[in-house]
C-alpha positions as CSV (number, residue, x, y, z in Angstrom):
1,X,-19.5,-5.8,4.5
2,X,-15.9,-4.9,4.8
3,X,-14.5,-3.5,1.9
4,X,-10.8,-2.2,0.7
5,X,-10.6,-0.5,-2.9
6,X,-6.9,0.5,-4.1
7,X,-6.5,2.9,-6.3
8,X,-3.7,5.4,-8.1
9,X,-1.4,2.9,-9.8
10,X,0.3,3.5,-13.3
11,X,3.6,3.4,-15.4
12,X,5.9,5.2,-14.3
13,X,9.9,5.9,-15.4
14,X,12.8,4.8,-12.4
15,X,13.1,7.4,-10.1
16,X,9.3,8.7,-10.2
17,X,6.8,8.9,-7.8
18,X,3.6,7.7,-7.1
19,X,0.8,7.6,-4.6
20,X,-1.4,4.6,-3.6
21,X,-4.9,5.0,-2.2
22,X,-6.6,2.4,-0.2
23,X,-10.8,3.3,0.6
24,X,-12.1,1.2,3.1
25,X,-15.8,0.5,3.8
26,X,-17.4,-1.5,6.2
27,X,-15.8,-1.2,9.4
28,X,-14.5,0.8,11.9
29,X,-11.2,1.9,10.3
30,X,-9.5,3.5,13.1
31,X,-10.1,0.3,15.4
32,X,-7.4,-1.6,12.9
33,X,-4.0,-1.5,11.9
34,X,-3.2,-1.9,8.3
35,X,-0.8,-3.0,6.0
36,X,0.5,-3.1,2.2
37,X,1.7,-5.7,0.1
38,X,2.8,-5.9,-3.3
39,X,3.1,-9.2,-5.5
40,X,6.0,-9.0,-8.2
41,X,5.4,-11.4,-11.1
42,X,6.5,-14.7,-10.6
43,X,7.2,-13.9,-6.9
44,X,4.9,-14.4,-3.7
45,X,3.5,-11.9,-2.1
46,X,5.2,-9.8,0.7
47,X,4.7,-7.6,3.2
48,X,5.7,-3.8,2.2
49,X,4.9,-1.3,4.7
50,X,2.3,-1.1,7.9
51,X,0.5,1.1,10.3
52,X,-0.8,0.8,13.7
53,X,-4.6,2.0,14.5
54,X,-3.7,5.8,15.0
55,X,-0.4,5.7,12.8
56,X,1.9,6.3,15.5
57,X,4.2,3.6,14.5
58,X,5.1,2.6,11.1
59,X,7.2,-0.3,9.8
60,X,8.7,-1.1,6.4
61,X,10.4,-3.8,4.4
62,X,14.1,-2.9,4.0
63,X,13.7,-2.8,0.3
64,X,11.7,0.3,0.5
65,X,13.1,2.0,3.3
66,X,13.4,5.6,3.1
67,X,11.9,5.3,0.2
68,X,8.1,5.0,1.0
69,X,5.7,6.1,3.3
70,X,3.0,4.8,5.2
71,X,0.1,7.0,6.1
72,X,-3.5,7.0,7.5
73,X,-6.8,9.5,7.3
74,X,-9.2,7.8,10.4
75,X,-11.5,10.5,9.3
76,X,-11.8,9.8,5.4
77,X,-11.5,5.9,6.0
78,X,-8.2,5.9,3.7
79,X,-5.0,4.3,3.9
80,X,-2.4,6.0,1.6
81,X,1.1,4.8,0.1
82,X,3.5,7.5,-1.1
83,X,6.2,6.0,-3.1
84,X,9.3,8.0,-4.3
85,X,12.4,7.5,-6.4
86,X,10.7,4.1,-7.7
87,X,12.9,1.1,-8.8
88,X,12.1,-1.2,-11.7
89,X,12.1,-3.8,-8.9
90,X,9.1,-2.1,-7.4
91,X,7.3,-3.3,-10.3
92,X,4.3,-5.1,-9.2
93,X,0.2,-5.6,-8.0
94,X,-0.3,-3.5,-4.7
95,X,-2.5,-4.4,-2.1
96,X,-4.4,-3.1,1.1
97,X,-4.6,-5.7,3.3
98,X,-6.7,-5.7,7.2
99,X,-7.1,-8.5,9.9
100,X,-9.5,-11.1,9.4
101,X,-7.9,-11.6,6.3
102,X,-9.3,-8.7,3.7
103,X,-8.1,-7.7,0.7
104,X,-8.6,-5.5,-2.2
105,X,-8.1,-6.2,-5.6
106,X,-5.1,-4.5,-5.8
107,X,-3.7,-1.8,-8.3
108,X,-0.9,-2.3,-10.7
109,X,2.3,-0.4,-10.5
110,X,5.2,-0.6,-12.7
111,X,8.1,1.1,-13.3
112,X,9.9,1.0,-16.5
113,X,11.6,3.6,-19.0
């Protein structure tokens, strides 16, 4: 049974830093790119960063560009998102997503002094 579990969210003042952790169970985790989302309140949901199967290419969302990092252990099954000099705007639910449609159940972030 595939399974995605995000963790590491939190309050945190503009400009800080954080670092998003998503488990995944189930599968064979190397055989898949993956991708992060986030969902602002009141917004839909978009499309933040992704990775291909072995990480060797990376995109991101020009809103968070320079900013964040994509990044991938195929051995620990773990699909990480380090986030610096945060934004209020950043200020949302953070998701793992995988093909077929899999989510987790996400992991509040928000930034605010």
């Amino acid at each position: 049974q595939v399974q995605l579990v995000e963790s590491g969210g939190g309050l945190v003042q503009p400009g800080g830093s954080l670092r998003l952790s998503c488990a995944a169970y189930g599968f064979s985790f190397g055989s898949y790119a993956m991708y992060w989302y986030r969902q602002a309140p009141g917004k839909e949901r978009e499309l933040v960063a992704s990775i291909t199967k072995a990480g060797g290419s990376r995109n991101y969302a020009d809103s968070v560009k320079g900013r964040f990092t994509i990044s991938r252990d195929n051995v620990k099954n773990t699909l990480y998102l380090q986030m610096n000099s945060l934004k209020p705007d950043d200020t949302g639910v953070y998701y793992c997503w995988r093909a077929g449609d899999y989510w987790g159940q996400g992991t509040q972030v928000t930034v605010s002094s």
